[in-house]
N, C-alpha and C positions, 0 to 999 in steps of 0.2 A: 219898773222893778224887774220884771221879765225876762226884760229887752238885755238890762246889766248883767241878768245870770247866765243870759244866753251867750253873751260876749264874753264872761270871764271864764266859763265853760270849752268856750269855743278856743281862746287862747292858750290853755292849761293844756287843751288835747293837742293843738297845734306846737307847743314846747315839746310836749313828750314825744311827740311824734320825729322831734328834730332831735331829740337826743338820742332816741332808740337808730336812728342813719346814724348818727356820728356815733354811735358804739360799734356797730357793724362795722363801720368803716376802718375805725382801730383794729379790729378783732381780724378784718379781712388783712389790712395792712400786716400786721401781726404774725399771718398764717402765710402770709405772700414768700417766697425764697429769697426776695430783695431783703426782706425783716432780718432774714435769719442771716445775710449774707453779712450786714450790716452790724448785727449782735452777737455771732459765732464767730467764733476761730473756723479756719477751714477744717481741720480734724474733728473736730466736732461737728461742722456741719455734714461732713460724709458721712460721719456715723447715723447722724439724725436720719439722713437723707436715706440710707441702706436699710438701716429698723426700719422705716418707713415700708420701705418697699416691701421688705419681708412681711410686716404684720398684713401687710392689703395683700400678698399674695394669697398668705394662711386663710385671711378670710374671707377671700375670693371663691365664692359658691360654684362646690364641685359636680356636674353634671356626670356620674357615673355610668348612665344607660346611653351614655351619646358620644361616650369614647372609643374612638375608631380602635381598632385592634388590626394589625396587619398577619396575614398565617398563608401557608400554602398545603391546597386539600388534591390528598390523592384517592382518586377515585378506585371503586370494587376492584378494578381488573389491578392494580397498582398503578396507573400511571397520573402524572401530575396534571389534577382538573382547573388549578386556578393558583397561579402567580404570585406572592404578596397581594392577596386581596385584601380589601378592607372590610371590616364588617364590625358593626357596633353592637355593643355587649349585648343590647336585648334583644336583637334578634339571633344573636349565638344561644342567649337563654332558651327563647322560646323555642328555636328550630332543633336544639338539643335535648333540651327536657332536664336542663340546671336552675341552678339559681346564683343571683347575682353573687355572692359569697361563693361560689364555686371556680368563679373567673379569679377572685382574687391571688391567688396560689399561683398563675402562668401570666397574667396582668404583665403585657410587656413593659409597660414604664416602671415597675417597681422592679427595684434589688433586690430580689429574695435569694436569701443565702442556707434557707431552710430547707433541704427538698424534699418533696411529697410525692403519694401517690394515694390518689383518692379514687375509691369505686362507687359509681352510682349505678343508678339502674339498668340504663345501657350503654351505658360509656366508662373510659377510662381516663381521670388527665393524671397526668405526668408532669413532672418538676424534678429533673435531676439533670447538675452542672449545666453545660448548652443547651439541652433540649428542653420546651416545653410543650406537650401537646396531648391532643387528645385522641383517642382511640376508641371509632366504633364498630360492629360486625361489616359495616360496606365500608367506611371513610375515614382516613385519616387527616387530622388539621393539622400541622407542624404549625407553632406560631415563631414568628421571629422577635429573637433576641437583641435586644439594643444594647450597646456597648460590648458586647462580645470580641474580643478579638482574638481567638481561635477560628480563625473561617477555613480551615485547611479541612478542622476533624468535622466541621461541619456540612460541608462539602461530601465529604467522604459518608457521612452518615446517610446524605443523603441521597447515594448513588446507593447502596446499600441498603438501603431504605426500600427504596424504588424498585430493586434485583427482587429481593423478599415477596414483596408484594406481587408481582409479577408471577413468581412460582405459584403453582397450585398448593393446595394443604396435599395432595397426596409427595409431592415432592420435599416438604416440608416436615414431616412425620406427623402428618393429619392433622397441625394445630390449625386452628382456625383463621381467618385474617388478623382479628385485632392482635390474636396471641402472638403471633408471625410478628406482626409493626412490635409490639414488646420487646421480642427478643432483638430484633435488631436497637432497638435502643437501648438494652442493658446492654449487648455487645457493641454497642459507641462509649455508656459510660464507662466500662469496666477496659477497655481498650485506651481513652483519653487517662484512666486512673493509671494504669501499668506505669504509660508513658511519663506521667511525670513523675511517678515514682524511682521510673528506673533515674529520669537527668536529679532529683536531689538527692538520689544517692550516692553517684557522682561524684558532685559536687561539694556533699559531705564529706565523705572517702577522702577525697583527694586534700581538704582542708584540714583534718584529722591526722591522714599522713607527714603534711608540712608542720604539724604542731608538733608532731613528733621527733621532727627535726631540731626547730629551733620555732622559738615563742616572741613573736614579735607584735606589735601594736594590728599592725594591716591582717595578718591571718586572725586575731583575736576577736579583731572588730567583723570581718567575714563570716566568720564562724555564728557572731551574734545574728547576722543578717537572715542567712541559713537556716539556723535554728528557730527565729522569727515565720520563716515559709513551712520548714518542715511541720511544726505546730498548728499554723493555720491551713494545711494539709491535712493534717492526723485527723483535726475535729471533722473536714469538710468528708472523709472519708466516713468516718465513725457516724455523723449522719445520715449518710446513703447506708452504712448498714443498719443503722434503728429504723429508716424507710420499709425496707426489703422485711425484717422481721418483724415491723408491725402489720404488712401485707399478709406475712405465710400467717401468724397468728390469729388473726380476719379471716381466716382463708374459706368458712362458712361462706362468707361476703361474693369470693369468688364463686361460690357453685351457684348462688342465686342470683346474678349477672342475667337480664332478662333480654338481649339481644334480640333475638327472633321470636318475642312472644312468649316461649318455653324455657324451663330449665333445661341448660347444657348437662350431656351423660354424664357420667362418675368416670370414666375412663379419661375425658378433658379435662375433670376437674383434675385429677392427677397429675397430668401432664405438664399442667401450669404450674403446681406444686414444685414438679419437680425440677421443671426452668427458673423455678423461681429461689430453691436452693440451689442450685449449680451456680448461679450468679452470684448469691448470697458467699456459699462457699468461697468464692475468688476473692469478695469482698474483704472477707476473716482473714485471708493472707494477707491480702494490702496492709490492712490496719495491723498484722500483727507483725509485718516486716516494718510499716512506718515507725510501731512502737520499740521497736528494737533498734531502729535508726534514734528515737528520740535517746532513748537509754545512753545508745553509746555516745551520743551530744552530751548529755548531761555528766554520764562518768567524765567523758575529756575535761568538760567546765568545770571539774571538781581536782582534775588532777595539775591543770593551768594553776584555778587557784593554789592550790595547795604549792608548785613552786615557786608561784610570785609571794605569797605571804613568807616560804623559805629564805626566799635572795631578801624581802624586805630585813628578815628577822638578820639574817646576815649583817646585812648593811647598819643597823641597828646594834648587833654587836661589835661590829669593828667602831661604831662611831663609840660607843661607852667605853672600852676598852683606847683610846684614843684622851676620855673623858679623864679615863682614872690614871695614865699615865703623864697627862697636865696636870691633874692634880698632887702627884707623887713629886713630878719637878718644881711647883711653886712650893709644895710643902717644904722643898727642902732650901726653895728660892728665901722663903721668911727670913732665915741666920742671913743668908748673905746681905739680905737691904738691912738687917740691925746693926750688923757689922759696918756697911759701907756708909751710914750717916757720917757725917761730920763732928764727931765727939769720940774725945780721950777716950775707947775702952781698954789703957792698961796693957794692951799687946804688942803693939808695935816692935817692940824690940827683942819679944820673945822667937829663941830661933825656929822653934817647931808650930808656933801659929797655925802658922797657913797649911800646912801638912793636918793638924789637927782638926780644922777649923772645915776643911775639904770633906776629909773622911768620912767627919759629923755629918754634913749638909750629903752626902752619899750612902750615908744609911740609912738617916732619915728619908728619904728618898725611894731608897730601896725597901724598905719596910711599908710605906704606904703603899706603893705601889704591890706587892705579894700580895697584901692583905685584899685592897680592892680587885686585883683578879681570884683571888681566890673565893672572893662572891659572890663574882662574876660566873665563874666556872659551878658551884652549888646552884644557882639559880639555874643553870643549863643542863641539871643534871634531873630534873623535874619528869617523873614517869607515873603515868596511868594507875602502876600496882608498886607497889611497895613501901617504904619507909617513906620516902620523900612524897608519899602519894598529895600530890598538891598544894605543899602544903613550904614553904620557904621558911628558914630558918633565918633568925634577925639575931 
């Protein structure tokens, strides 16, 4: 009896065993791209195939302290100590005296379209348009920008850069190094800002002049293009100024900057203050010549509309007036097809008929037609203040 349990046992495990493979095997078939090539449309199989990919990248586990960072540091004296070097976040951390959320902000693989300026204890980083970097009493890190392609004003920054640092603070009006690297970087952003200020203004100008001429589809649709940059301008401006005046407004933040151990005098903390509005100042231009650029885009966009809904309404009147005087000729069309049947009406032989019969169908005619312009004309007589204020008469 045993022996039977131990066989019928042994047989049930050995079933299950062969069903759990042939489930697998389904499931793996199933999962195979042969499956899907087999069971899909090809448009759907690329979609599968692309989600796919995308959801294993999202949840592709992201090593944040082991991403290279490439930057170039220029040493005390200003000159450049190290190339696009590489250096991975944690030891920027710990050789800095940040934290990992601090990298976030200059992080070369990310698009930040936000720019900042953050003070820590003894350093400075920066986030404004090309440049990210950071700023200390001996060393500056420039890091490099991926997809940038300004390399001109970059270049230039960096020759400038470089001159800066190289001067003493007494040739400098005694700012100190990292102050010094500062200024030469608002004087990059506030010099890259001029420049494209001055080409969409430009460019605006001269599309505005041509609209003023004659209003065509191509200048219309340029103008939208324009308008599109200028806007996405305005704001990118208007953020570097919320940067700069949440700086001066911290500006506590700036005297306790612990650089060399101590607190810097009251006469530096000034000094930054006040490099720090003069920049600011230039800023307030940009943005309030950008905003006067937006203005006159938008007055134009109102005066375009306002003739295209005119020539529309034109058009719209010539066709109803067009309307009412087909209507005026069939009204008077009626006698004649009652007339023109094929049935005795009794006239024929009268000599004034057709003289009569004309006249009729010409006044009728003429009367319709008075009446519908003259409705036509009260409808267009429609004014803001007055009697007819809004109001059409039936």
């Amino acid at each position: 009896m045993k022996k039977i349990l131990f066989v019928r046992n042994t047989f049930q495990h050995t079933a299950n065993s062969v069903q759990i493979v042939q489930t697998r095997k389904y499931s793996s078939e199933f999962k195979s791209n042969t499956f899907f090539k087999k069971a899909l449309p090809i448009h759907l199989e690329s979609q599968e195939l692309s989600s796919r990919h995308v959801l294993e990248k999202a949840l592709k586990p992201h090593k944040t302290n082991e991403i290279l960072i490439k930057c170039t540091e220029f040493d005390a004296s200003g000159g450049v100590k190290v190339v696009s070097g590489e250096f991975k976040k944690a030891d920027l951390c710990s050789k800095h005296g940040l934290l990992p959320r601090d990298l976030r902000k200059i992080d070369t693989g990310i698009q930040s379209l936000v720019p900042s300026i953050l003070v820590r204890k003894s350093s400075i980083l920066i986030n404004l348009l090309h440049i990210r970097a950071l700023l200390k009493a001996d060393a500056v890190l420039l890091f490099n920008v991926y997809g940038s392609t300004d390399t001109h004003t970059q270049s230039v920054f960096m020759y400038d850069l470089e001159g800066k640092l190289r001067q003493g603070s007494k040739a400098m009006g005694g700012l100190p190094y990292e102050f010094r690297a500062l200024e030469a970087i608002l004087i990059s952003v506030s010099t890259a800002l001029n420049a494209e200020m001055k080409f969409l203004n430009s460019l605006v100008k001269e599309v505005l002049l041509q609209l003023e001429e004659d209003i065509n589809r191509e200048r219309i649709r340029n103008l939208l293009i324009y308008s599109k940059k200028v806007s996405a301008f305005a704001q990118k401006v208007t953020l570097i100024r919320n940067a700069l005046n949440e700086i001066l407004d911290q500006g506590i933040t700036l005297y306790y900057i612990d650089f060399f151990g101590k607190i810097r005098p009251l006469n530096q903390h000034d000094e930054i203050e006040l490099l720090l509005e003069s920049y600011l100042k230039q800023t307030d231009e940009i943005v309030q010549s950008v905003n006067n650029l937006v203005s006159n885009i938008k007055n134009t966009e109102e005066i375009v509309n306002i003739v295209l809904d005119a020539n529309r309404n034109s058009l719209m009147l010539m066709e109803l007036k067009v309307s009412i005087l087909t209507l005026a000729v069939s009204s008077g069309a009626i006698i004649s097809g009652l007339l023109g049947m094929n049935l005795k009406n009794f006239m024929e032989h009268l000599p004034y008929a057709f003289a009569g019969i004309s006249s009729l169908v010409f006044t009728i005619a003429t009367i319709v037609g008075i009446f519908g312009l003259k409705k036509i004309k009260k409808i267009q007589r429609l004014t803001l203040w007055g009697k007819d204020h809004m109001i059409v008469k039936r």
